[in-house]
C-alpha positions as CSV (number, residue, x, y, z in Angstrom):
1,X,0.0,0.0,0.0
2,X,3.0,2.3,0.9
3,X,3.4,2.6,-3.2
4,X,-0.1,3.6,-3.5
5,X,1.3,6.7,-1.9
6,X,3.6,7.5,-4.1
7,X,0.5,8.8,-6.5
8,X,0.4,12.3,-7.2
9,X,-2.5,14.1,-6.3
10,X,-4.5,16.1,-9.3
11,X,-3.4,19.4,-8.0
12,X,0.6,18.0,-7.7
13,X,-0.5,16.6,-11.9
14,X,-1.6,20.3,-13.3
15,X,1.3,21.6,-12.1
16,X,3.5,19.6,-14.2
17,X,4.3,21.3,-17.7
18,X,3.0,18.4,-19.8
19,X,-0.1,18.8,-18.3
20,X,-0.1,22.6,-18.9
21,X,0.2,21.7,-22.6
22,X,-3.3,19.7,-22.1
23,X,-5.5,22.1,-20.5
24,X,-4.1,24.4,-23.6
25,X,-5.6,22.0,-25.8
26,X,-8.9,20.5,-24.3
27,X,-9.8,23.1,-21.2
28,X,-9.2,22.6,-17.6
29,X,-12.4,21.4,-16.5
30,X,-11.7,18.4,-19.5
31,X,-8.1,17.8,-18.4
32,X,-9.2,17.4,-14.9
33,X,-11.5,14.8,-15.7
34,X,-9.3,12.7,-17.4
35,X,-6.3,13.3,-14.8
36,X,-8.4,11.7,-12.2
37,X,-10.3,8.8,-14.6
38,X,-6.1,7.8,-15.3
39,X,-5.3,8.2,-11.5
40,X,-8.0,5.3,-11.0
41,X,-7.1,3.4,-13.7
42,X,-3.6,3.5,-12.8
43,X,-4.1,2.7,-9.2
44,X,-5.6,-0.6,-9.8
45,X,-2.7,-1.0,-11.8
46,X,-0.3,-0.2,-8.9
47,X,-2.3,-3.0,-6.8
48,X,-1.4,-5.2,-9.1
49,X,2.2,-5.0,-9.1
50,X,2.5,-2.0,-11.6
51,X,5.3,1.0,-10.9
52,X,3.9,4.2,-10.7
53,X,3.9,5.8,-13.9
54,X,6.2,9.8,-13.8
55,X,4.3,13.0,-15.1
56,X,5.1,12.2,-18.7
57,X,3.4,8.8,-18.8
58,X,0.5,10.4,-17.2
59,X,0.1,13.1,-19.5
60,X,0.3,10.7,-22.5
61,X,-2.4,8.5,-21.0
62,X,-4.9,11.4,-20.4
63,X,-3.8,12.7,-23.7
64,X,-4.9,9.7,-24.8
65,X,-8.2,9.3,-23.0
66,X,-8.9,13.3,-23.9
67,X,-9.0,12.7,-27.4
68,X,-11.3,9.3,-27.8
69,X,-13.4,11.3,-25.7
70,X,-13.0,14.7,-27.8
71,X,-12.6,13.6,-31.3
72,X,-15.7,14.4,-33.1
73,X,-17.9,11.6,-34.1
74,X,-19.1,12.6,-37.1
75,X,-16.5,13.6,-39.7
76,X,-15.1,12.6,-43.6
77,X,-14.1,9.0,-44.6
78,X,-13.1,8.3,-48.0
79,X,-15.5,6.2,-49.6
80,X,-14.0,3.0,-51.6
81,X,-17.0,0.9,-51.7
82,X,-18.2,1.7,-55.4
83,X,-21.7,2.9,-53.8
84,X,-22.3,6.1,-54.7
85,X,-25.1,6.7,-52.9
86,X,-24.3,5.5,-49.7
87,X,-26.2,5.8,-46.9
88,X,-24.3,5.4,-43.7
89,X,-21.9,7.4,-45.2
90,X,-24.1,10.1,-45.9
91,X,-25.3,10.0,-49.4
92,X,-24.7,12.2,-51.9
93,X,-21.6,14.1,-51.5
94,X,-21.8,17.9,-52.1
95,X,-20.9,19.9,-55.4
96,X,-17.8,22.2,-54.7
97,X,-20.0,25.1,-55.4
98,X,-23.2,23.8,-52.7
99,X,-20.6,23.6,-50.0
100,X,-19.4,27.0,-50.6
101,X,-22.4,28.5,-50.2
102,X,-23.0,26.5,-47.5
103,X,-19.9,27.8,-46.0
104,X,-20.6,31.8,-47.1
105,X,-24.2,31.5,-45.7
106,X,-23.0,30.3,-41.9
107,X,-20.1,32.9,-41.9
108,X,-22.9,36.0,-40.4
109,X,-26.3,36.8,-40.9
110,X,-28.1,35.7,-44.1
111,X,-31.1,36.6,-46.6
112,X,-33.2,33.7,-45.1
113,X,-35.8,35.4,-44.4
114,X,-35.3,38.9,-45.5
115,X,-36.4,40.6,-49.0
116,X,-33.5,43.1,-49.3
117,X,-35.0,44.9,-52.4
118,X,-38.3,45.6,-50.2
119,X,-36.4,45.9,-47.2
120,X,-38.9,43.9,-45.3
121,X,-39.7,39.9,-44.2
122,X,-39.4,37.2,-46.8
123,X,-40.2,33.7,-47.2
124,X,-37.9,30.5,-46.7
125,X,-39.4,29.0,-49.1
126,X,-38.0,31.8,-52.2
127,X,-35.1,30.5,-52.6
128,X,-35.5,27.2,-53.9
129,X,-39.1,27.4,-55.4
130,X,-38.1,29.3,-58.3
131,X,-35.6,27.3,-59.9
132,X,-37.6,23.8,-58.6
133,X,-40.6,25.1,-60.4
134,X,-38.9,26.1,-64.0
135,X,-36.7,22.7,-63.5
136,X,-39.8,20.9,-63.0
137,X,-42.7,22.5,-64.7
138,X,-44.8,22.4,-61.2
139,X,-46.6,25.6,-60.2
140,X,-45.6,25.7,-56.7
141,X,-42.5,23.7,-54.6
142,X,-41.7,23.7,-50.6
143,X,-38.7,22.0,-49.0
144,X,-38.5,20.7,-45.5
145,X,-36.0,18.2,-44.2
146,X,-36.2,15.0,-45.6
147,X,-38.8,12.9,-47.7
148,X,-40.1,11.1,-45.1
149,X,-41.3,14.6,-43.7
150,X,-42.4,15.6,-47.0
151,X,-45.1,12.7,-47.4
152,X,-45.7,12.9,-43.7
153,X,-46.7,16.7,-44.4
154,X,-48.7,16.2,-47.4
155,X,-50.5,13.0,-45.9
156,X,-51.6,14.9,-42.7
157,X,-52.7,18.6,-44.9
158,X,-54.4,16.7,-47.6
159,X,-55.8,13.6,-46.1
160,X,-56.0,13.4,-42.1
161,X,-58.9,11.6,-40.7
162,X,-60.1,10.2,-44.4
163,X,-58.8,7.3,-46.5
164,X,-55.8,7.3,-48.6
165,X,-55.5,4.3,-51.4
166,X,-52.2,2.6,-52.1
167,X,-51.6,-0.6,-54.0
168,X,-50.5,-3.4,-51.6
169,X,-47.4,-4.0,-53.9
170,X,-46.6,-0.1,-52.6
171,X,-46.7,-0.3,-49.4
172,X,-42.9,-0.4,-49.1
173,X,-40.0,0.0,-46.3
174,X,-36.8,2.3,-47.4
175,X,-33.7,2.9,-45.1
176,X,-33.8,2.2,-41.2
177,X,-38.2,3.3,-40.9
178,X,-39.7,4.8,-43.3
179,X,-42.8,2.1,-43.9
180,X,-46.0,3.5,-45.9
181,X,-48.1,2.2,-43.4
182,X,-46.4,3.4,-40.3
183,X,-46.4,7.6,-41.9
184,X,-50.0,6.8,-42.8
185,X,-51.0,6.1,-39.5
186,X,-48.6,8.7,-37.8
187,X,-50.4,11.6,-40.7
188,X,-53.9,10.6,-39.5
189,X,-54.9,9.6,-42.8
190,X,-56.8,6.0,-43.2
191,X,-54.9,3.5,-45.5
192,X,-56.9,1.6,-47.9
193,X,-55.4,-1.1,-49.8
194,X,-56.2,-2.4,-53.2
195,X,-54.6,-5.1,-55.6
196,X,-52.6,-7.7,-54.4
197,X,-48.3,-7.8,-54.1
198,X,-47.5,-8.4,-57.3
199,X,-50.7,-7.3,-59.2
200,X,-53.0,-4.5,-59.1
201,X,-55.5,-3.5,-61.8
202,X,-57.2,-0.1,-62.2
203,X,-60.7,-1.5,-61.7
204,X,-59.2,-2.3,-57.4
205,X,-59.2,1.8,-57.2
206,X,-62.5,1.8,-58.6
207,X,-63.9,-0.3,-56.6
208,X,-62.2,0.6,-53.7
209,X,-64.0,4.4,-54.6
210,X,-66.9,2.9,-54.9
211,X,-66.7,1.6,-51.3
212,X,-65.2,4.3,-49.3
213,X,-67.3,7.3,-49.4
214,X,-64.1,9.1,-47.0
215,X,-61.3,9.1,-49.9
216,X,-59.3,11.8,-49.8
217,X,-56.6,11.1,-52.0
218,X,-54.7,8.6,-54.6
219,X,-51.0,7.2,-53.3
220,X,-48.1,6.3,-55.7
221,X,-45.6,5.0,-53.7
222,X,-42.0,4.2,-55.9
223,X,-40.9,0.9,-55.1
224,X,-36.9,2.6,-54.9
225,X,-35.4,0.1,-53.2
226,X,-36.5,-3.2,-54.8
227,X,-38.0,-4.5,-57.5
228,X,-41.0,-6.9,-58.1
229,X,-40.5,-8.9,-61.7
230,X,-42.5,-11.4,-63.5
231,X,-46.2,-12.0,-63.5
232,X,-46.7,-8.5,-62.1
233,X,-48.7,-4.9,-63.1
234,X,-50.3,-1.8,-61.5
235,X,-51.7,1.6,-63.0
236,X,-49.2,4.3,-64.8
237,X,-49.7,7.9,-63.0
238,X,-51.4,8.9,-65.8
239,X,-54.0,6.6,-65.2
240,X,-54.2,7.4,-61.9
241,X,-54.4,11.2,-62.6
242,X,-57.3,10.6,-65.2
243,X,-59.2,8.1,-62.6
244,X,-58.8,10.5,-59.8
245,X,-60.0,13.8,-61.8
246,X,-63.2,11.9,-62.7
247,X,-63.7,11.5,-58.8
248,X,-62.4,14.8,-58.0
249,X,-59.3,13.4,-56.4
250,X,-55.7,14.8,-56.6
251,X,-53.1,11.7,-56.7
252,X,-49.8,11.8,-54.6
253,X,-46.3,10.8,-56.1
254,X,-44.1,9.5,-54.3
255,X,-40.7,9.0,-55.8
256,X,-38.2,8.7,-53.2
257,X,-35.0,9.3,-55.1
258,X,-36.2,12.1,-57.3
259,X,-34.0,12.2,-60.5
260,X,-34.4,15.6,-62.8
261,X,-31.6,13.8,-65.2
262,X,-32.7,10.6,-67.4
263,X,-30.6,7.4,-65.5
264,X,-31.2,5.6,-68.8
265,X,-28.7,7.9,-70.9
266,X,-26.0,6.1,-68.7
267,X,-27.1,2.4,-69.0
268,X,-29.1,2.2,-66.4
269,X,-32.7,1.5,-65.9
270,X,-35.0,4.4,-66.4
271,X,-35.4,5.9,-62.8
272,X,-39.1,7.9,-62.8
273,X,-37.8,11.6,-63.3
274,X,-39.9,14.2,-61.4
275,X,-40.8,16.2,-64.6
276,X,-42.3,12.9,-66.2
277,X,-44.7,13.3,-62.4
278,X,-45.7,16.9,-63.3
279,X,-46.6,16.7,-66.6
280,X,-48.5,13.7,-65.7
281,X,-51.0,15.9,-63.1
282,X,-49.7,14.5,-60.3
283,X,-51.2,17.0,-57.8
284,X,-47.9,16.8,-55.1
285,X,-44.7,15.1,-56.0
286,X,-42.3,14.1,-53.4
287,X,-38.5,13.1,-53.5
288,X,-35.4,13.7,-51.8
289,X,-32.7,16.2,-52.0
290,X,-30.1,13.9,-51.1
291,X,-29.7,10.9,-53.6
292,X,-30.3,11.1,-57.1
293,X,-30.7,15.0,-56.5
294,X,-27.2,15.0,-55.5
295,X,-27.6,17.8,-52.1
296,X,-27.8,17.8,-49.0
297,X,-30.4,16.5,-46.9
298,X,-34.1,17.6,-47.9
299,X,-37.7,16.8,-48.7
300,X,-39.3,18.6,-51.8
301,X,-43.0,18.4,-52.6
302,X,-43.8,20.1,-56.2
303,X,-46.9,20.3,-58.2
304,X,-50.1,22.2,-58.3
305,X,-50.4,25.5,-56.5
306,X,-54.0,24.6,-55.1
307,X,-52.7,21.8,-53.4
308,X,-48.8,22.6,-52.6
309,X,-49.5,26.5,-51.1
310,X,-51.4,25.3,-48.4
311,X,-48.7,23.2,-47.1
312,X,-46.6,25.9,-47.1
313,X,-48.7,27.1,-44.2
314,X,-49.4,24.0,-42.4
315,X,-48.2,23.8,-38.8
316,X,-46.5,20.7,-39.4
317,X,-44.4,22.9,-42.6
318,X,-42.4,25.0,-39.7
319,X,-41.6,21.9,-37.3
320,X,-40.4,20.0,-40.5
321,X,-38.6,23.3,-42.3
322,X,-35.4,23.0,-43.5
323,X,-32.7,25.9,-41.9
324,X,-30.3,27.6,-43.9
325,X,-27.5,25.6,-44.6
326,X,-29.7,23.5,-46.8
327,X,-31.5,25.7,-48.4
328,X,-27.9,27.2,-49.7
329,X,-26.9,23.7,-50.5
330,X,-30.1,22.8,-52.3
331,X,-29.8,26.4,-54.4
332,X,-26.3,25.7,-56.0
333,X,-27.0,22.5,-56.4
334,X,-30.4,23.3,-58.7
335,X,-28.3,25.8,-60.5
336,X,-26.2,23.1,-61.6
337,X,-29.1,21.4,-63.8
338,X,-30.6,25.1,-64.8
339,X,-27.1,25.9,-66.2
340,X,-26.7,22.1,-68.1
341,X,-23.6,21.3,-66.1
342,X,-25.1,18.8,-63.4
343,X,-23.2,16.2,-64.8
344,X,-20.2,17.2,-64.7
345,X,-20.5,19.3,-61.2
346,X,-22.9,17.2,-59.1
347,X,-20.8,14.4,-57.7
348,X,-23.3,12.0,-57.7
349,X,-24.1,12.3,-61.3
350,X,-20.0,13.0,-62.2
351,X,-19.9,9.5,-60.7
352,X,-22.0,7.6,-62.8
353,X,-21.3,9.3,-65.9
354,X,-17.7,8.6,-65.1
355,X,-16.7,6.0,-68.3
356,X,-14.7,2.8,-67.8
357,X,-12.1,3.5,-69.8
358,X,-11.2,6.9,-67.3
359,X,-12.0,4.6,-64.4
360,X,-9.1,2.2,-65.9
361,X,-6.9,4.6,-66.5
362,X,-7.2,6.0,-62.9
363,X,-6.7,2.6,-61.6
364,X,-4.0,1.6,-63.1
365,X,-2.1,4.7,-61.5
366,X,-3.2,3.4,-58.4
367,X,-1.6,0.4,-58.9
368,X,1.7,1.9,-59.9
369,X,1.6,4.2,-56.7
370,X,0.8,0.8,-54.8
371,X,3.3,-0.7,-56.0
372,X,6.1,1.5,-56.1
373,X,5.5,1.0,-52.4
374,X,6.2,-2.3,-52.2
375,X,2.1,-3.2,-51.9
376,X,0.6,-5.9,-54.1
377,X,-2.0,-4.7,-56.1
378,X,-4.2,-6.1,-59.3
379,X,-6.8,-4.5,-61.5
380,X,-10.2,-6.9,-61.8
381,X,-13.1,-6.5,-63.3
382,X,-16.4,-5.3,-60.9
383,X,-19.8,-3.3,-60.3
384,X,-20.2,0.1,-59.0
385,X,-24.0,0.4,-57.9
386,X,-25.9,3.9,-57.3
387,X,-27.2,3.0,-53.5
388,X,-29.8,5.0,-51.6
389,X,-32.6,3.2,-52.2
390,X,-32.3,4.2,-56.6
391,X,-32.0,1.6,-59.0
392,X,-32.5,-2.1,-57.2
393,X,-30.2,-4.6,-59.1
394,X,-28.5,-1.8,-61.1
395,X,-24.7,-1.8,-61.7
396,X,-22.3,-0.1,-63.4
397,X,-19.3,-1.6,-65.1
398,X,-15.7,-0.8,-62.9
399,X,-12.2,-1.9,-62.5
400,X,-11.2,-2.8,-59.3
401,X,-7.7,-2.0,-57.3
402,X,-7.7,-5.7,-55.6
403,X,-4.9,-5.3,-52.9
404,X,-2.6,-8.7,-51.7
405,X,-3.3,-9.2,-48.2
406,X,-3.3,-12.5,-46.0
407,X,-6.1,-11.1,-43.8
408,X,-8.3,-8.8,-45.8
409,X,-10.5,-8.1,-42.8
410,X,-7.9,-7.0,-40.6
411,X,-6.6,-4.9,-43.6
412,X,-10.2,-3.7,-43.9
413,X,-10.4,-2.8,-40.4
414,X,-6.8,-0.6,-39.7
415,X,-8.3,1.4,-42.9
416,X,-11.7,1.8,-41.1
417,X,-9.7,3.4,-37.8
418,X,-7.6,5.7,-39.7
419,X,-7.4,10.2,-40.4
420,X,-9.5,10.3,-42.2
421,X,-11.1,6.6,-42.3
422,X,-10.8,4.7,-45.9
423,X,-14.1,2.5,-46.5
424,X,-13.6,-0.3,-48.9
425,X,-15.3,-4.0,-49.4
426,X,-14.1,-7.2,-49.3
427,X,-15.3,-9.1,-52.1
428,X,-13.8,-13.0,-52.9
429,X,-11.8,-13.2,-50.2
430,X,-10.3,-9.9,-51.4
431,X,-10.3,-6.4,-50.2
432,X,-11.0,-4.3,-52.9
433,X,-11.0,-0.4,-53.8
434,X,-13.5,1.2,-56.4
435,X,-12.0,4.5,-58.7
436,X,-15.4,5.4,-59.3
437,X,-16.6,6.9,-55.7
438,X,-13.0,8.2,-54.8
439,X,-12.6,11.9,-55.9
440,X,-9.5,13.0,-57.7
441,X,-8.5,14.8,-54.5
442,X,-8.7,12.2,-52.0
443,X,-6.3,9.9,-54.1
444,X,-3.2,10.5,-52.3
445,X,-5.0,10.6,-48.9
446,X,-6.0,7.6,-49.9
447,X,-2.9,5.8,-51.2
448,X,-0.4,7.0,-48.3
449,X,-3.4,5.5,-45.6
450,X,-2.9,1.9,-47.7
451,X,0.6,2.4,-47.5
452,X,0.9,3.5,-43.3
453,X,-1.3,0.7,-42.2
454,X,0.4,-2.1,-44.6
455,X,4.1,-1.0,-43.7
């Protein structure tokens, strides 16, 4: 016990120079904390057996324990995985020109609500609406924060307490909890279903009309994230518009994704574009701002004036709205497809117009770099795939940077811990990195990580 003695006190610790160097760095309230959390640790450690650690070793260790508990949580990884829309790695990376006005709106005070030419109050909702509706062709747009607040909003202004109708085969789950059913019931509307899984005719919303007398409204619900092949059919929209006009109800898109660029042009599968919605009559189209849109985080709803103003003055509107950072985001980014660039400047779309033969070319300098360093490294064939809930069983041809390692997982998993992490995917036993979702500026970043954690 006499050794137990020989700790030095917390106030004896801050004295100590090294420790001065921490409390410049984290505070002294957070140096404190972790002075006396290593003081514990390391007395067990003495009643073990241990010797008692000098000033230095004690700094290091709180150093240590100060920045696991300081570091933030949330911050960039490289992505390697080939998805490009990847959702735990939040989605669709930003355009350079979103992020600076992202950046230029947080630095002071902001237009957000403030018409400079009248020199009074504005709207939120300015800023985007104009270039959604001539991108779109819809009369009126609003943006809150995320999709699944957009259909919650137009469920609970245009159909609480009354019936909704939604094929069965649409009644679909996207991400970690956003299931049809579950935002119906949380809206207040009353889901009525019609059709069965895989087939549902017209005459099942007719019938279904003529047996609900509380309708409200018509339901499209994108399937996004999978696909139902085969011995399968349900109504277009424009069949659904027609058949709801001649009851004197407004249909509800929901796309999900929401592309405003034709996936098809880049051999995909045709992806429902949100201008194909509006010209159809949708009355309210829904989609995201972050996947096929290629900005940050947001719920859009477009269409008819008659039924999108309103919402813009629901109650549920300001608990849903979406602040300022996104709104900035979400204005570059449209300018990118008013201006005809949004291929080349939206990342998401850079990515999967990117060709093979540039995706080669970039991996074979990889593999060079690689293995100038003394790292084995091969060029196979492989699929990128857009993620994010778009495109279910879409790929896009890729060359893969395969990299020679006895325990891929363990290779995998120094990447994962790294500054900043490097996220790749073992495939056939092999770990393997994709050109196509690595930007030209996070190469060498990328290739020195490879090369720290496989010395």
């Amino acid at each position: 016990m006499n050794r137990l003695r020989q700790l030095p006190s917390v106030d004896r610790l801050l004295g100590e120079e090294v420790i001065q160097d921490l409390i410049a760095a984290y505070g002294h309230e957070q140096t404190v904390s972790a002075l006396r959390a290593t003081l514990d640790a390391v007395r067990d450690e003495v009643r073990a057996g241990a010797d008692v650690p000098d000033a230095v070793t004690f700094a290091a260790r709180a150093g240590t324990f100060l920045q696991a508990r300081l570091t933030p949580t949330l911050r960039r990884v490289i992505n390697a995985t080939g998805v490009i829309i990847h959702t735990n790695l939040g989605r669709a990376p930003l355009s350079a020109a979103a992020r600076a006005a992202m950046e230029a709106v947080s630095q002071g005070y902001s237009t957000l609500e403030y018409d400079p030419l009248e020199g009074k109050r504005g709207h939120r909702t300015a800023h985007a609406e104009r270039l959604l509706c001539e991108l779109t062709g819809a009369e009126s747009a609003l943006v809150v924060n995320n999709n699944a607040g957009a259909v919650l909003l137009a469920l609970n202004g245009l159909a609480r307490g009354r019936g909704v109708i939604v094929s069965r085969g649409q009644l679909v789950e996207i991400g970690g909890g956003f299931r049809v059913p579950d935002v119906m019931r949380e809206s207040g509307a009353r889901l009525i279903e019609v059709g069965t899984t895989n087939r549902t005719h017209l005459r099942d919303y007719e019938q279904a009309l003529e047996e609900n007398e509380d309708v409200a409204l018509i339901l499209r619900a994108h399937h996004s994230n999978f696909r139902i092949v085969g011995f399968a059919t349900e109504p277009s929209l424009p069949e659904l518009v027609t058949l709801g006009a001649e009851h004197g109800l407004p249909v509800l898109d929901d796309l999900g994704s929401g592309a405003l660029l034709d996936t098809a042009q880049y051999g995909l599968a045709h992806e429902p574009m949100v201008q194909e919605s509006v010209t159809a009559g949708a009355a309210a189209v829904c989609f995201s701002g972050d996947k096929l849109l290629g900005g940050p985080q947001a719920g859009i709803i477009v269409g008819k004036a008659e039924t999108v103003d309103p919402l813009k003055r629901h109650p549920l509107a300001r608990a849903l709205r979406a602040d300022k950072l996104c709104l900035a985001g979400l204005q570059a980014t449209l300018l990118h497809y008013l201006k005809g660039e949004a291929a080349e400047e939206v990342p998401v779309w850079r990515m999967i117009a990117t060709p093979l033969a540039e995706i080669e070319r970039r991996a074979r300098r990889w593999r060079r770099a690689l293995r100038r360093a003394g790292i084995g490294a091969d060029i196979v064939d492989g699929e990128s795939t857009v993620g994010g809930g778009s495109l279910p069983g879409e790929t896009l041809p890729t060359k893969l940077i395969a990299l020679a390692a006895p325990h891929p997982d363990r290779l995998a998993a120094a990447l994962r811990v790294g500054d900043p992490p490097v996220i790749a995917r073992i495939e056939e036993d092999r770990l393997v990195l994709d050109p196509r979702t690595v930007s030209a500026e996070e190469e060498r970043v990328m290739l020195r990580a490879i090369e720290e954690v496989t010395q």
